[in-house]
BATOR-704955 format. One record per residue (C-alpha): residue in one letter; z, x, y. Coordinates in pm, whole numbers, plus 50000, padded with zeros to 5 digits. Example, Ala and Ser with C-alpha at 12.3 -4.5 7.8 and 13.67 -1.06 7.14 Angstrom:
<atoms>
A507805123049550/S507145136749894/
</atoms>
This chain:
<atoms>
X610974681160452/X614494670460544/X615964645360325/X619284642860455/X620754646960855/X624154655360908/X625574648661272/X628944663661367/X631364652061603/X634134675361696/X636404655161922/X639634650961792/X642764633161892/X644724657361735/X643834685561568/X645394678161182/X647524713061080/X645584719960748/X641814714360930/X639574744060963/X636474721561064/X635024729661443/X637434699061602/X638704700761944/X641504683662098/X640824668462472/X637254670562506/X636144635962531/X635364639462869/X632544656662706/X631274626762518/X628654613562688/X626774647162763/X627134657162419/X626004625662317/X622744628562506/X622574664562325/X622194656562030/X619664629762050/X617734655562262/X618304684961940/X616694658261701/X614304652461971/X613674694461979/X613814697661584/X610614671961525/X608614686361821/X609194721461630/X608064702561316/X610384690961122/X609854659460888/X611244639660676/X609454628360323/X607514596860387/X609434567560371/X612304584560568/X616264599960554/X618134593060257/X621154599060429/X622834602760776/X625784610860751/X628254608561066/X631134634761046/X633664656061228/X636014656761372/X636524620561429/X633204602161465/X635114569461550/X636844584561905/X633264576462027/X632064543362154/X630184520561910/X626974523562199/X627114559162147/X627254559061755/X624284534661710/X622354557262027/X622424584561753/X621704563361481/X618434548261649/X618154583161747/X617594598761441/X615094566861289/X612914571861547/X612404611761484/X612514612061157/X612664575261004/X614784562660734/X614114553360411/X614674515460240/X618264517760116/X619364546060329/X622524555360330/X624134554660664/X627944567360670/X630774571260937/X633394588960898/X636884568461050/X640284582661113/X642024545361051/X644454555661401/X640904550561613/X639364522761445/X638784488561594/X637304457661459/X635024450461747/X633594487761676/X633024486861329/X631174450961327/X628834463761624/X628494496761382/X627434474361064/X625294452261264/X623034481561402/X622614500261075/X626064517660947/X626224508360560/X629214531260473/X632264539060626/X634514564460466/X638244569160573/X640584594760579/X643794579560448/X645154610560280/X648534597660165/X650744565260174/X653964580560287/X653864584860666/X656524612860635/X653554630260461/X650834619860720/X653154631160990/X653694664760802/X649724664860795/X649424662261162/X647274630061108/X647354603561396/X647654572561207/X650344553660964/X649854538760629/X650224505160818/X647054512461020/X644984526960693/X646144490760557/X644754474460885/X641364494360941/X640664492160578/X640994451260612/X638754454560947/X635954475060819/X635864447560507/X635924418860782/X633184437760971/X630734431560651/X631084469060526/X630954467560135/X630264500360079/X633654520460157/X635024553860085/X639124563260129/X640174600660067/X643554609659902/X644974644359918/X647174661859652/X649644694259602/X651284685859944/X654314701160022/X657404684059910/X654854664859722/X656354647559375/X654364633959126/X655664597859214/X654654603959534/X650974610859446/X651124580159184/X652194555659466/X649454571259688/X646494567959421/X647594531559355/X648154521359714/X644394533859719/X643274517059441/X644754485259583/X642454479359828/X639104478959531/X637124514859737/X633574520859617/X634194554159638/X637304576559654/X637434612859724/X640794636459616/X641494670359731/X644734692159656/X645484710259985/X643984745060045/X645894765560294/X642834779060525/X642684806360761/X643334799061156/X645254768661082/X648874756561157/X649684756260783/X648404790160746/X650884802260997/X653724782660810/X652924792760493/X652524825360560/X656414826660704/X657304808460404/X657754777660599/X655294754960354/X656514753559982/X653864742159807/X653634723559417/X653564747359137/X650304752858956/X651654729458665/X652594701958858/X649014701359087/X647314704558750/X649674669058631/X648474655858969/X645004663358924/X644524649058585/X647024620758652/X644334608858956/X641144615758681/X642574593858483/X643984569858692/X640654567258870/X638544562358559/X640954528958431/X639924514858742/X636514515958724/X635584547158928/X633514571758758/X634364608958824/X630334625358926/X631784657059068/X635084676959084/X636644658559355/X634704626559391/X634394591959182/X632934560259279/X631754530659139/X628354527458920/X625664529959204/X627984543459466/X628044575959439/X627364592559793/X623924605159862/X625104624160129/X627574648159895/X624464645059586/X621924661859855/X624364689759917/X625634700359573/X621574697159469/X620264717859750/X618124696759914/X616834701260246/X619484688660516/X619454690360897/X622504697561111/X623194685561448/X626014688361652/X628444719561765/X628984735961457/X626634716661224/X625094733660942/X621654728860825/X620024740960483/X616124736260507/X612914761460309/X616064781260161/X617554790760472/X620924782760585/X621624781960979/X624714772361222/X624084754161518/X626594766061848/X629884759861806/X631384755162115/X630864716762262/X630104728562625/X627674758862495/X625804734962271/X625374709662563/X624364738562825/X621884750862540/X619994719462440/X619874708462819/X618044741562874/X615794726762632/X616474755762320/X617964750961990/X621594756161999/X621084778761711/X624304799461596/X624624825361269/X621544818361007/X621504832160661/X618704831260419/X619704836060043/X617444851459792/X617114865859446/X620404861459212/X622764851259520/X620574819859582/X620214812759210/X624024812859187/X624594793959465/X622774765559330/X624034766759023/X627284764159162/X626574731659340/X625144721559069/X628094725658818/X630134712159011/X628174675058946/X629624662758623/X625774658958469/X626114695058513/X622824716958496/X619724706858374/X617984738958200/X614724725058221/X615104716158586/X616304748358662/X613074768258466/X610944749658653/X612314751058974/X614024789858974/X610784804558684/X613624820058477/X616154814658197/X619444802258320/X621754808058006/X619604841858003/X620374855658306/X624184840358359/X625744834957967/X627114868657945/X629184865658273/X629714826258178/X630404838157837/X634514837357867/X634404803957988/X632374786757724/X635124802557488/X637844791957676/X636284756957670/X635604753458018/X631664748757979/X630014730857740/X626294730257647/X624254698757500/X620914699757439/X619464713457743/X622304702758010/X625034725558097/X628464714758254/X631854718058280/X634324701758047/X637634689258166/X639404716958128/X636674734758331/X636884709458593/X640694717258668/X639954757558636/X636124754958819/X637274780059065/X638344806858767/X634294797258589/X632494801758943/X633744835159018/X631874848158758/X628784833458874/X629124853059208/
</atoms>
């Protein structure tokens, strides 16, 4: 039973130099067939059958990419789409995700008025010599303008992401950009320090040391200068990288990091459904070709079992500020958590990087800046 559906859309104005997500640059001539595709993969997936818990989705989540380089017609084609194969639930969340260069008010009211209830955008930083360093397509003039839109449109539900650690990055710099942010009252914010990933432009710069990045001390100032910041203005940290407002929290990102069963459709989308993790195609043109043929566009799958899925999920579930539940996890992995992981998390509670109370288990602040250091030993 899927609770959550995930639709990727990799068309991409530009291709932003720190992205390692399946984007494309000049490929909308593409859109329409690919549109068509992935109603038809939905379509395929509940003739194979594949459900949804009665009452519907709890989430669809639009992603990419840049969901917003496609029509408004298209969009809501996916949206009805995916309610008539699989229904969705009273309250549903319904996200897009928006590069503020490619939004438009006409678009975004049509969006709210046939189902979108979220919108989350990708502002990253208020300096455009930053954005521009980024690769991103927009201004901090247009963030200012599609964020006023997508409130005109009716959205009240809205998401803005932030990114840290840039290079040439100062800490008054990542001040201005968390209160420019803040400015404009989000539900939701999400904050990332920049990860240097393989097969990007950044990779290539920083590996001909072309891309000085923050020391370790100064991202860890940044980090716990946006926790706090964050939490005086009424946003609630619920995982690592996320806070929102009481109620807002996204239940596309709580399905994830608590395993639940998602579908993925689109090139590239990943699905996690009966413990089994699969890929669909990844090229747009091969996943259009396939589905037209009438198969699943299905790409790598990879079923986890034994201690590898058990530390997976705990994981995802440590990185959730309520932490781990012990006697969730008994009764849904048969076993002792603390008994089977303490010794290896054993240097982290003594570092004070986990706590335990009662019968929860989670990471402390400290634990929160140094998570990747406390999940290696759960691998």
């Amino acid at each position: 039973m899927i609770e959550g559906l995930y639709i990727h859309i990799p068309f991409c104005e530009r291709r932003c130099h720190y992205c390692d997500f399946n984007t494309y640059e000049g490929m909308t001539h593409l859109a329409p067939d690919y549109v068509r595709a992935v109603a038809k993969d939905m379509a395929l997936c509940a003739d194979s059958g594949m459900r949804a818990p009665e009452g519907g989705l709890r989430s669809v989540y639009f992603g990419g990419g840049t969901p917003s380089m496609l029509e408004a017609a298209e969009l809501l084609l996916l949206l009805r789409a995916a309610r008539e194969r699989f229904g969705l639930a009273e309250g549903a969340e319904v996200t897009v995700e928006v590069n503020p260069g490619t939004a438009d008010q006409g678009k975004l009211e049509s969006l709210r008025r046939g189902g979108f209830n979220r919108v989350s955008f990708g502002f990253q930083a208020a300096q455009d010599s930053h954005l521009r360093a980024l690769g991103r397509v927009h201004s901090a003039e247009q963030s200012d303008r599609a964020w006023a839109a997508a409130r005109a449109a009716g959205f009240d539900n809205m998401s803005l992401d932030l990114m840290f650690a840039l290079s040439g990055q100062t800490m008054a710099q990542w001040e201005e950009s968390l209160e420019w942010g803040l400015a404009r009252r989000p539900e939701h914010v999400s904050f990332y320090g920049l990860t240097v990933e393989a097969g990007t432009r950044f990779h290539v710069l920083y590996g001909q040391g072309m891309l000085p990045l923050p020391d370790e001390e100064l991202q860890a100032g940044m980090y716990e200068l946006g926790v706090r910041r964050l939490a005086d203005a009424g946003l609630g940290q619920y995982e690592i990288s996320n806070f929102a407002a009481p109620g807002r929290e996204s239940a596309h990102n709580r399905l994830y990091w608590l395993n639940a069963d998602t579908l993925g459709v689109g090139a590239g989308a990943w699905s996690f459904v009966d413990g089994e993790r699969s890929g669909r195609v990844r090229a747009p043109k091969a996943y259009i070709d396939a589905v037209e043929a009438g198969r699943l566009p299905l790409g790598p799958v990879e079923r986890l079992s034994g201690k590898a899925a058990r530390s997976e999920a705990a994981l995802l579930r440590l990185r959730m500020n309520q932490g781990l539940d012990l006697r969730d996890w008994r009764a849904a992995q048969g076993g002792d958590f603390l008994g089977e992981f303490g010794g290896a998390l054993a240097p982290a509670f003594s570092a004070g990087c986990l706590e335990q109370d009662g019968e929860s288990v989670r990471l402390t602040a400290k634990g929160r800046l140094l998570s990747n250091e406390v999940f290696v030993a759960l691998l």
